[in-house]
N, C-alpha and C positions, 0 to 999 in steps of 0.2 A: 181377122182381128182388125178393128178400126183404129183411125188417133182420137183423144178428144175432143169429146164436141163439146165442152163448157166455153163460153165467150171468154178471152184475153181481155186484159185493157187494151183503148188504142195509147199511142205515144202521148197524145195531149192529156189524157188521163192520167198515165203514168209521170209526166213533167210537172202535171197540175199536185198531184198527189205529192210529189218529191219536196214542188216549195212550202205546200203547207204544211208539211213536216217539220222543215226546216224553221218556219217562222215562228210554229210552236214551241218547239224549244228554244228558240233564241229568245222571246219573251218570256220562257221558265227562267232558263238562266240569268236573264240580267235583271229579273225580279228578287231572286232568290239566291244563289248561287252565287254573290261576289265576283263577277266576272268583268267589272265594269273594268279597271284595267288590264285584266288578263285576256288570253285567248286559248282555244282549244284545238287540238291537232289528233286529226282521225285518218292512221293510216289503214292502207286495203292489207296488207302481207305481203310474200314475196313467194314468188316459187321455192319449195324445199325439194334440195337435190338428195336422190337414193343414194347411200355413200357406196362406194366400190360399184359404180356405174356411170352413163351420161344419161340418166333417166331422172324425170322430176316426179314426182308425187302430183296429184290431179290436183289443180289450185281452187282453193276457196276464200273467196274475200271476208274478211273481219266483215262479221252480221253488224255491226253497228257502222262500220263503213257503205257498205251496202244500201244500208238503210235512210240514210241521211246526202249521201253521195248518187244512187244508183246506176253505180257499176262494179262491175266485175272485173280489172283488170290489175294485173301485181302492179306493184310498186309506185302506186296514187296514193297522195296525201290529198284529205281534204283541211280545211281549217277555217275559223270561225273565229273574227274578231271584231267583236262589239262598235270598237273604237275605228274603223277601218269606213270610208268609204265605199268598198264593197265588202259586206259583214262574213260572205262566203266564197273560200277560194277555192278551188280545183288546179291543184296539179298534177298536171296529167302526164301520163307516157306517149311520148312522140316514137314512132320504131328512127330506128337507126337503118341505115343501107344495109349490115346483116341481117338486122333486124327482117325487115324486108324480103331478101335475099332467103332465109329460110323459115319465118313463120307467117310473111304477111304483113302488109302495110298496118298504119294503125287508125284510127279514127282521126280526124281532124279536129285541131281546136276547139273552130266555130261550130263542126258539127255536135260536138260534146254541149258547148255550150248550149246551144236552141235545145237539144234534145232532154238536157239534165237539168234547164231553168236554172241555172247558174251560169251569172253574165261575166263574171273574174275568171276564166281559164288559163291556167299558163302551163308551160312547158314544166317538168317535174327539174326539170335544169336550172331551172330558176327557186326552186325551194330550200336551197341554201343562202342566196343573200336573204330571201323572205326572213329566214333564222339570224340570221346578221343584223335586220333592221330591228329586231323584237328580242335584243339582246338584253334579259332581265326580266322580264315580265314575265308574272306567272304564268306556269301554261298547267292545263288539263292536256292528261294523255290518254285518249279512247280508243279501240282498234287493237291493230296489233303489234302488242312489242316486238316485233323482230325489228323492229327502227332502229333499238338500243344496240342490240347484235350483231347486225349487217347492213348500216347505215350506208355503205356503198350500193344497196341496191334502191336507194330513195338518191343515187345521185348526190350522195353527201361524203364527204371527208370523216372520220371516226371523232373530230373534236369539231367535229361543226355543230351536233346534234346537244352539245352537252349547254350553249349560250342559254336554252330556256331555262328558267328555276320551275322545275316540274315541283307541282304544287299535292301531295298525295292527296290532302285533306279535300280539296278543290275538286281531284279527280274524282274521289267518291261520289261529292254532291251532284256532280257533275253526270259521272252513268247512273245515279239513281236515277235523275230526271230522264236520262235514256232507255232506263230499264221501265219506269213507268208508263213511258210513251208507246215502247215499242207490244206492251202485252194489249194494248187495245186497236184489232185491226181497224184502217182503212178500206172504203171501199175495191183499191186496187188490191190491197193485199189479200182481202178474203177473194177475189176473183181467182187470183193465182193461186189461192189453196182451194180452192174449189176446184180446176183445172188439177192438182195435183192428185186430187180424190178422185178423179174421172178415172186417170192414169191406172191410180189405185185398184180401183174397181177392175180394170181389165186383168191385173198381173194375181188379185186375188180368185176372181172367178175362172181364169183360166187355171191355176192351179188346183182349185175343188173338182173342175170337170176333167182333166187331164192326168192326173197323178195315180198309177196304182200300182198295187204291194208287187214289190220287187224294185220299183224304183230306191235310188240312194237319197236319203235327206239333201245332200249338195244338189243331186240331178234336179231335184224340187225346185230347189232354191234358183240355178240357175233358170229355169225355166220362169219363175215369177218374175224376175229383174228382166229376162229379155221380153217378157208381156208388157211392162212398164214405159219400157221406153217404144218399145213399138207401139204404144197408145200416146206417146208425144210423152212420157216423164223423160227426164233429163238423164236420173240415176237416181239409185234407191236411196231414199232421205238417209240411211244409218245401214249398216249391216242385217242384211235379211236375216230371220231366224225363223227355219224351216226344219222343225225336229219331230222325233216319232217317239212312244213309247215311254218307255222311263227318262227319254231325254227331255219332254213336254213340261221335268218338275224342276229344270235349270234354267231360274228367269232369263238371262241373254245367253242361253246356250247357243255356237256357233253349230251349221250345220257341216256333218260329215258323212261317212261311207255304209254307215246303218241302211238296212235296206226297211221299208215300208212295208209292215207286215200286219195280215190279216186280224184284224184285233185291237189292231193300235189306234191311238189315238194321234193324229199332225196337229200340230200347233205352229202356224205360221203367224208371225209378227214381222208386216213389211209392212212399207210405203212409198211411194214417188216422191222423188221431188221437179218441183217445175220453175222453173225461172228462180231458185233459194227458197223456197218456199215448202216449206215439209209435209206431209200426211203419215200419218201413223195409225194401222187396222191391227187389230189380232184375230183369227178367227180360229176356233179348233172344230177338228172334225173327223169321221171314221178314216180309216184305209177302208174299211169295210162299206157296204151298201148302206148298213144302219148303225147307228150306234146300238151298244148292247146295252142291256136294261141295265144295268150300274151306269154304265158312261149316263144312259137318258135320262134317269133318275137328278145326277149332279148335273149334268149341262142345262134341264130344263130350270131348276134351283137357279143357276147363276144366270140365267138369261132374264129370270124376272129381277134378281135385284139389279143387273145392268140396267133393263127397263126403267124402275123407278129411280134410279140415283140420276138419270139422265134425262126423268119429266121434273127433278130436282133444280135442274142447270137454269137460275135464274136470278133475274138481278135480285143485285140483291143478298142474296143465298150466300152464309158462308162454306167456304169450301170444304174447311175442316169438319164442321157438322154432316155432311156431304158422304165423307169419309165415313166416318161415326156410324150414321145410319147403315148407310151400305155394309159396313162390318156385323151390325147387330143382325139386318139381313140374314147375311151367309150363317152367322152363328144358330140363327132360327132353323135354319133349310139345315145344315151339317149335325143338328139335334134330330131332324124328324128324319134324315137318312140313316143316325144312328153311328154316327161317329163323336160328336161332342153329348154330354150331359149336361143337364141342368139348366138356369133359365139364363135366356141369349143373354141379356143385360148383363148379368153376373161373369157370364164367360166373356164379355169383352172387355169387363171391369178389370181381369186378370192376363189377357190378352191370350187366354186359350187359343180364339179364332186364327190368332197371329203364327198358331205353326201352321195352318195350313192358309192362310192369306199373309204372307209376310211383310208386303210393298203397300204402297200407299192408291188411294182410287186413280189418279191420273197427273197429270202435270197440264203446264201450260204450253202451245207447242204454237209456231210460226216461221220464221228465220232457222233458228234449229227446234229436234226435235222434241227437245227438253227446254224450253223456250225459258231466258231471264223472267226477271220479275214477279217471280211467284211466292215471295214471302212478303205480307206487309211488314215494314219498322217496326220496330220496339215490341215482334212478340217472340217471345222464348222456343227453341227449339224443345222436342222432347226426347228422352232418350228408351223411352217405354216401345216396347217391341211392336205394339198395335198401330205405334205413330212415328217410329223415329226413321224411315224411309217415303216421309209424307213432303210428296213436293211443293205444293201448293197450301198458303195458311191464308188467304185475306178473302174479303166481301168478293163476290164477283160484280162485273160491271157491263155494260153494252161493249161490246166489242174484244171480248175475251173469247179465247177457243181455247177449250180444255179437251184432255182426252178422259175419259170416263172406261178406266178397264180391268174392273173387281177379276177376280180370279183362283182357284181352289187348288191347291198343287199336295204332291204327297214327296215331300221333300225327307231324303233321308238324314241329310248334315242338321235338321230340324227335328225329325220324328225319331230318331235314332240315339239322340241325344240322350246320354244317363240323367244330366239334370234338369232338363225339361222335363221327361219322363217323372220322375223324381215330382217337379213342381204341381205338375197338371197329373198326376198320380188319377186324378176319381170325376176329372174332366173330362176325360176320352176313354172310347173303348180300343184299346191298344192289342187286345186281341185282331179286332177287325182292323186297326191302321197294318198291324203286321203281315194281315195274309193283302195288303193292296199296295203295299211299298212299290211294286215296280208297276202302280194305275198310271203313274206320268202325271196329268193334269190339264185343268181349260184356264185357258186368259180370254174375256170375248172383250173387246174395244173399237169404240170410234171417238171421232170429232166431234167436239159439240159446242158450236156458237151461240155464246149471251146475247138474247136478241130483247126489246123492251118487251114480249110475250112469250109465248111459247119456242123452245128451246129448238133450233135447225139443227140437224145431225145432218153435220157435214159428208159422212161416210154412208150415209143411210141406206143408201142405194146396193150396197154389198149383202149379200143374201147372210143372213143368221138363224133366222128359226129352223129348227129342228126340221120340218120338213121341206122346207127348202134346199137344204143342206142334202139332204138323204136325197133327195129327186137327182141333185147334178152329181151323187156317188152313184146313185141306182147304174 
């Protein structure tokens, strides 16, 4: 097994990339957003301690810290004031001689500075008077609240923290413009998702070629996560789900002690992540050498409408419609396998399709894996079964990665249901869902970057057709 070979950024990329981040929204903001005497305070988090131990929970920086900051280290405040001869500060953590003493020195000032293009660095010790001189002035709060909670770990006193008039209304306008910025990558950030895909690829391909009946769904799992990082991912963007059999129809079912058996169907939904940066694959596939003619009848169905909802992903394109299609899709294909009746339109009009597609086509993913920014303003949520798990509602744009991952599930808390039954009475043949309740089900998904032409699948490169698939069970 190799690490990835997808190109990193270098540092001056990554620096370059940081300030024009930063510059774009400091001209959202003081355009639009009221900011001209206020300022904004974006902290990272802080280590969370496991109670009844000396163990901390594995730290992850607030994504919008991150994003606007980059780095990763607890208990940094950045902050943003218009009015300021330097408009962005960094206060940073210095270690202490414990410090030191048992995890390691810390970065230097000026090394932070040249590195992170932010020329104000100071000591995170000094972000208390910072609070003292800016006593009244509205502030935006982005990041992570744990400032509020355990203001001792920012180096503050518990009534220091309280001088700003935190502004809610301000905060809002405030991460919208951050939620807007952050769903259109940058050249650095699609590098690092690109790089997280590479990862990807190894921790899925090696589990297609590697995994047979007898193995436990966990052994799976573990094995995909350590493919991962021994391809250069860091850790698995989210909780692997590596399940077998009738477990395939519980969207984020965790994996357990089931063992892989002859017949079944795996459905793994993993990713890497590399430097914060997430990838999300689904692929299902035999324990067996082939799938059986039911399984290939349904997984060759959903692999075309994955196809088209995915030469769909274009500027442009709303998402929602996106969805729409892709459902009318599955309702076509799940009428000629002979589980729905009557004509697709009709059966998505009533959201028949929706007991066996419950969830929406994909979301928006980057920083996390379920990335912000995915509903435009002022449109209505819906509460209809076909839509009301629909992550993503606006136009799509250059610089958006969506995941695209329709999927066909024989769920029993859905198909079991007396009043579903009941509704969709002469929509399905309930005969046949009953002798297949324990089929499980397929999710297939990738990445897919708005590009000004044709759509890049970020994931592309992981094997999905059918006989692909069967060659590395064979």
């Amino acid at each position: 097994m190799t690490t990835t070979t997808a190109p990193v950024p270098t540092d001056a990329e990554r620096r370059d990339a940081l300030v024009a981040r930063r510059a774009r929204l400091a001209a959202a903001w003081a355009a639009q957003d009221g900011l001209a005497d206020g300022v904004v305070v974006v902290p990272a988090g802080l280590v969370m301690p496991i109670e009844g131990s000396d163990q901390y929970y594995r730290f992850r920086a607030h994504d919008d810290h991150y994003y606007l900051a980059g780095c990763r280290v607890p208990g940094q405040v950045l902050v943003f004031d218009p009015a300021s001869e330097h408009a962005w500060t960094l206060f940073a953590f210095v270690a202490s001689q414990d410090d030191r003493v048992w995890h390691g020195d810390s970065e230097s000032i000026e090394a932070q500075a040249a590195r992170l293009g932010i020329d104000h660095v100071l000591p995170v010790s000094e972000f208390g008077t910072w609070l003292g001189q800016n006593a009244g002035r509205p502030a935006a709060f982005l990041g992570h609240s744990d400032i509020l909670e355990r203001p001792s770990g920012y180096a503050l006193h518990p009534q220091q923290f309280g001088v700003l008039a935190g502004d809610a209304d301000l905060s809002g306008r405030v991460q919208a413009r951050v939620e807007q910025a952050r769903r259109v990558k940058d050249d650095v950030e699609l590098a690092l998702m690109r790089a997280a895909a590479a990862a990807t690829h190894a921790g899925h391909l090696h589990g297609m070629q590697a995994a047979r009946p007898g193995w436990s769904e966990r052994a799976l799992q573990v094995e995909i996560d350590y493919a991962f990082e021994r391809a250069g991912g860091e850790r698995p963007a989210y909780g692997t789900i590596a399940v077998a059999g009738p477990h395939c129809a519980v969207l984020h079912a965790g994996p357990g002690p089931r063992p892989l058996a002859e017949g079944d169907l795996v459905l793994v939904d993993a990713g890497a992540e590399f430097e914060g940066y997430d990838c999300d694959v689904t692929r299902t596939w035999p324990v067996s050498a082939a799938f059986t003619a039911e399984q290939r009848d349904l997984y060759d169905m959903l692999l075309d409408v994955q196809t088209t909802a995915i030469e769909g992903v274009t500027e442009g394109r709303e998402y929602r419609e996106l969805h729409m299609a892709a459902s009318r899709g599955l309702a076509a294909g799940l009428v000629d396998f002979g589980l729905l009746k009557g004509a697709p339109d009709d059966l998505v009009a009533q959201d028949a399709h929706a007991l066996f597609f419950p969830h929406g086509l994909g979301h928006l993913i980057g920083l996390a894996t379920h990335d912000v920014g995915g509903w435009a303003a002022g449109r209505p949520r819906s509460e209809r079964p076909g839509l009301k798990y629909l992550r993503i509602d606006l136009a799509l744009e250059v610089g958006n990665v969506v995941t695209i991952e329709p999927g066909v599930y024989f769920v029993r808390a859905l198909l079991e249901d007396p009043e579903l039954r009941h509704q969709h009475h002469d929509h399905v043949d309930w005969a046949r869902v009953d002798g297949m309740l324990d089929f499980g089900g397929f999710r297939i998904e990738d990445d897919v970057l708005v590009t000004a032409g044709a759509p890049e699948v970020l994931t592309g490169s992981i094997p999905k057709a059918r006989a692909e698939i069967e060659a590395l069970r064979g």
